[in-house]
PADOBA-191838 format. One record per residue (C-alpha): x, y, z. Coordinates in steps of 0.001 Angstrom, whole numbers, plus 524288, in hexadecimal, padded with zeros to 5 digits. Layout:
PADOBA-191838
XYZ/...
***
This chain:
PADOBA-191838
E60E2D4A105C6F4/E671DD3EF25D0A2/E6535D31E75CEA4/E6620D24CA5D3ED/E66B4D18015D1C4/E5BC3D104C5D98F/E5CACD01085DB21/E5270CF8745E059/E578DCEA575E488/E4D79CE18C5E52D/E4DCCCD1255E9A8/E4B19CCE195DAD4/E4F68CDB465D39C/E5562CE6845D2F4/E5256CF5375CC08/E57D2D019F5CCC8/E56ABD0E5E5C4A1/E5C67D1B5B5C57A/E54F2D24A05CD15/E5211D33BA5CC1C/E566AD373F5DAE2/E4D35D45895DAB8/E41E9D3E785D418/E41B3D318B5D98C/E3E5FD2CA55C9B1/E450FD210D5C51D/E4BF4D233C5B820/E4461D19985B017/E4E23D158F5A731/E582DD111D5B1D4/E4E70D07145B7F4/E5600CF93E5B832/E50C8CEBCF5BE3C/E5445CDEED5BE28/E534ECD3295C716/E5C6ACCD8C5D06B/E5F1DCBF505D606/E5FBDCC4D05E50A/E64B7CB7055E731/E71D5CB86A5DFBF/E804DCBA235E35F/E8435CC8D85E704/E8AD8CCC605DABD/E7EBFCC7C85D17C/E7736CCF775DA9E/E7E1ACDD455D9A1/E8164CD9665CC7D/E7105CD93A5C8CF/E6F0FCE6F15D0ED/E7ABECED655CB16/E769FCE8755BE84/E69FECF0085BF78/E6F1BCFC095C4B2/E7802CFD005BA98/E6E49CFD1B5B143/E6634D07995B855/E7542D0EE35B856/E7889D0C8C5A9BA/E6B41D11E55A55E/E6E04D1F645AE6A/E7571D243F5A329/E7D1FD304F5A822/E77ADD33305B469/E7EE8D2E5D5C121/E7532D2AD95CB90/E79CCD2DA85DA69/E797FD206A5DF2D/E71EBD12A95DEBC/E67ADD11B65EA86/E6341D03275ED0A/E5599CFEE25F30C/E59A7CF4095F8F9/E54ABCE85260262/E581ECE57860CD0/E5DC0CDFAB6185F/E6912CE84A61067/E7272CF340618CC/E6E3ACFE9E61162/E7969D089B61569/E84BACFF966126F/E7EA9CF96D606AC/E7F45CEB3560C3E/E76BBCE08D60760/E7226CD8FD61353/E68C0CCF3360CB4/E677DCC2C961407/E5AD0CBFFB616FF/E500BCC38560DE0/E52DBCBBA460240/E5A8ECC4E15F866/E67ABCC8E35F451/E6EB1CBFA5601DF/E7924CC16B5F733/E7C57CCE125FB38/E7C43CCA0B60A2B/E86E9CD60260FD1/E89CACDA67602EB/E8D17CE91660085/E8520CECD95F594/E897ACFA645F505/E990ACF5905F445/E9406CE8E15EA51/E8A0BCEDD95E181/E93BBCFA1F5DB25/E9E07CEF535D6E0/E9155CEBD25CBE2/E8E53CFB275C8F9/E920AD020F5BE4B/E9390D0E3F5C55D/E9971D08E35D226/E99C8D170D5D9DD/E8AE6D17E55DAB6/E87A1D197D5EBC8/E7EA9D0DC05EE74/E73BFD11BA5F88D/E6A2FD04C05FE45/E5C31D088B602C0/E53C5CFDA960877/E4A2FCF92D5FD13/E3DAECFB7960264/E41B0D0A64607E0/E463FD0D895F970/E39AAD08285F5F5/E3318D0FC55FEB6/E398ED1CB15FB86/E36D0D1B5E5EDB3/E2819D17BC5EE99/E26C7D26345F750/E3032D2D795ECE4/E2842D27735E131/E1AFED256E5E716/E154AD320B5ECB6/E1459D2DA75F970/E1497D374D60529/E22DBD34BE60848/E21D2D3AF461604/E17B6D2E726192E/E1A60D21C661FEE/E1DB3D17B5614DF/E1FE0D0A2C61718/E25D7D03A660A0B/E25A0CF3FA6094F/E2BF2CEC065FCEC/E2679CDEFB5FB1D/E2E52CD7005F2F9/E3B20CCD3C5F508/E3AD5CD4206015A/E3413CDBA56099A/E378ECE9F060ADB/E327CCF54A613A0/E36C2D02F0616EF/E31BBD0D796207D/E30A7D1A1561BB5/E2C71D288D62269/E2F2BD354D61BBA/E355CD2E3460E77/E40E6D26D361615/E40F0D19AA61AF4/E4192D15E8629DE/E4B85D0C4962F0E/E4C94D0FAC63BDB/E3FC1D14E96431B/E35ACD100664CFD/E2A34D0E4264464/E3104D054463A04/E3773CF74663C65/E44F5CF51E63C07/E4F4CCFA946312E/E41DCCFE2362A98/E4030CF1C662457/E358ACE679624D1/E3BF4CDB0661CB9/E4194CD740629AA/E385BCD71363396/E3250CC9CC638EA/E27C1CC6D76334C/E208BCB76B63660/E2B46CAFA363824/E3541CB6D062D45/E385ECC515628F1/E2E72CCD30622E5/E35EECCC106163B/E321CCBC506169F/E2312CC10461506/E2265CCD3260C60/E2BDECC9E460097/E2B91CC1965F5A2/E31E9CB44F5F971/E24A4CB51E6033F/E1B73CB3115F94C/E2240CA9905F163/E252DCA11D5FD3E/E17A6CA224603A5/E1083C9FBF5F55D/E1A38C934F5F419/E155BC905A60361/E06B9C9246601FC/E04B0C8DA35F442/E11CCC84A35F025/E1439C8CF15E53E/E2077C91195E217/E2316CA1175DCFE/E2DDACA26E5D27E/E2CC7CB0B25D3DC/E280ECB9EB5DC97/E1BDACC1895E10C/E18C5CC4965D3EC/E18BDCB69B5CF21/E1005CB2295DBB3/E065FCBD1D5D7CD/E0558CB95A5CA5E/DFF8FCACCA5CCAB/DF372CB42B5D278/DEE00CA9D65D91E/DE724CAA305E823/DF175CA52B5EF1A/DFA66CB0795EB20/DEF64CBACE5F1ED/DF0EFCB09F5FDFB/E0067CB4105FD19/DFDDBCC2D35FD06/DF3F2CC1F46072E/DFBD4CBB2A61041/E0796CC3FA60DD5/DFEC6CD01B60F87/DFB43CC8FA61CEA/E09B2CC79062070/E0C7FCD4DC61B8C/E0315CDBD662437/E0660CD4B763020/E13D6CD8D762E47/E1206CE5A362B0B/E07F3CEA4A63486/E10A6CEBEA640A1/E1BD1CF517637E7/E1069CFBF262F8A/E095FD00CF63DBC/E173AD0475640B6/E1B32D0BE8638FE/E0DC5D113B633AA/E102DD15A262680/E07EED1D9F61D7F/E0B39D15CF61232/E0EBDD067160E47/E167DD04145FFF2/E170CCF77A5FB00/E1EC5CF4235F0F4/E290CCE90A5EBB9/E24C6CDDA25E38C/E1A18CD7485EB20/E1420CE3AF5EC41/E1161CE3E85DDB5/E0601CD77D5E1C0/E009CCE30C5EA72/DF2B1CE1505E548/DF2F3CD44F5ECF8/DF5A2CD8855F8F3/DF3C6CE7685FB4F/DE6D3CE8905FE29/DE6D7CDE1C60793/DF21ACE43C60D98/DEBDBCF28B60FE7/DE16BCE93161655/DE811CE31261E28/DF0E5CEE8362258/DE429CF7C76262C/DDE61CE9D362D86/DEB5FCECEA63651/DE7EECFB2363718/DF231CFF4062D67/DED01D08DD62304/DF8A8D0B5B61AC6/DF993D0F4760BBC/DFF52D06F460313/E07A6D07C35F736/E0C38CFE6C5EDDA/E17BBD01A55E52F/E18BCCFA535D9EE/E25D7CFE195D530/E2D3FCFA2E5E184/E3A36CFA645DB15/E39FAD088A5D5DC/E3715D0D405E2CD/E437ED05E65E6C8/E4B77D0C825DDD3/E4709D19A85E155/E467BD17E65EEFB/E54FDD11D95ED8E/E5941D1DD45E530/E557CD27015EF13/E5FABD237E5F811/E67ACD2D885F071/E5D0BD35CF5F277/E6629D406D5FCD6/E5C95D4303606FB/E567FD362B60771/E63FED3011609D8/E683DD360B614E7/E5CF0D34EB61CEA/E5D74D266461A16/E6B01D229E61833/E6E69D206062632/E62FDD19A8629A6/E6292D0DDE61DDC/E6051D006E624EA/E6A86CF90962604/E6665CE98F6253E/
***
């Protein structure tokens, strides 16, 4: 039975796990996280995701996986494997580095093929593999978390290039108020608007604001549920999908904010079903790991963004 290895690179983390390619079932026992300062120098950086993945390799035993597939953020060029971060506060580090010539030199097996996927289309892909969701639907898949991720999907693959969906298929970018979208619906939003509003500093992150369970913190996700519909609304009547999933770590507060949300969506005559995923970074690893899925490949593989 193939396998690969699936890695999800997060702004604070990073986890991969080896990956049953027919079954879409991560092998358990392979599952490896740990966090990463996305604020270091280059070599700590590859140094902490090779770490990890060597880990997930070492406990493989003796069977060779086909490759390493990466859910990745962006802006990154996903075809040539070049980190292009520079603007949404992660990893600048790696500003024009080639990850896929870098990251082998801290591999143990250093022959492994290297294939990028934007994050929030692997997370996408392996919410419909894993989920039981009518794959041949309309899916629009968001990650809220140190940034703000979004990919288009019709018929299981995601859209980069089509009428109905913005440019390159991505959101993070788009102006939103007087920033980029990924300003409003990411972490460093709620820290810096709590700090704002209430002149309380956040050590941590959406978690840590939640746990202080206090009014003003409904106030914060009311007001980003406000901001989040009026940016949404245009692209959601767009592109009409059948179904909305949410996932990524601010989505794991959804029980202040997603009923006010479906509100707020049908007050703009959007009825659209929801669905949180809670386990945001499997789905990234499975999604990622089915870039060495044949089929799926080559239907996509001339058509990854490139930003």
């Amino acid at each position: 039975m193939p396998i690969a290895i699936g890695v999800d690179i997060g702004g604070s983390h990073i986890s991969c796990a080896a990956v049953e390619l027919t079954t879409s079932e991560i092998i358990e026992q392979t599952y490896c996280q740990q966090s990463v300062n996305s604020k270091a120098e280059k070599q700590v950086i590859l140094q902490c995701w090779a770490d990890c993945i060597n880990k997930t390799l070492s406990l493989l035993e003796d069977k060779e996986p086909v490759g390493i597939g990466f859910a990745m953020p962006g802006p990154f060029r996903y075809k040539e494997g070049i980190a292009m971060f520079e603007v949404n506060d992660k990893f600048e580090s790696l500003y024009g580095i080639s990850v896929v010539a870098e990251l082998p030199k801290y591999l143990h097996d250093k022959n492994l093929q290297l294939r990028f996927f934007n994050d929030a289309s692997s997370f996408g892909i392996g919410s419909m593999l894993t989920g039981g969701f009518d794959t041949k639907s309309k899916v629009l898949a968001l990650t809220l978390g140190t940034g703000f991720g979004a990919a288009f999907f019709e018929d299981e693959y995601p859209l980069i290039h089509a009428n109905h969906v913005p440019e390159n298929g991505c959101l993070w970018d788009k102006k939103f108020k007087d920033s980029i979208a990924d300003d409003y619906f990411s972490t460093r939003w709620f820290i810096q608007e709590f700090e704002n509003e209430f002149g309380q500093s956040i050590s941590g992150g959406v978690k840590d604001l939640v746990e202080l369970n206090g009014p003003e913190v409904q106030w914060l996700f009311d007001k980003f549920t406000e901001n989040f519909v009026a940016f949404t609304t245009p692209y959601l009547k767009a592109f009409d999908p059948d179904l909305l999933i949410i996932g990524g770590s601010i989505a794991k507060s959804s029980q202040l904010f997603l009923e006010n949300l479906e509100h707020k969506l049908v007050d703009n005559g959007l009825h659209i079903q929801i669905k949180i995923i809670d386990h945001t970074d499997q789905a990234n690893i499975i999604g990622a790991s089915h870039t060495f899925n044949p089929n799926f490949w080559n239907k996509i593989k001339d058509k990854l963004p490139n930003i």
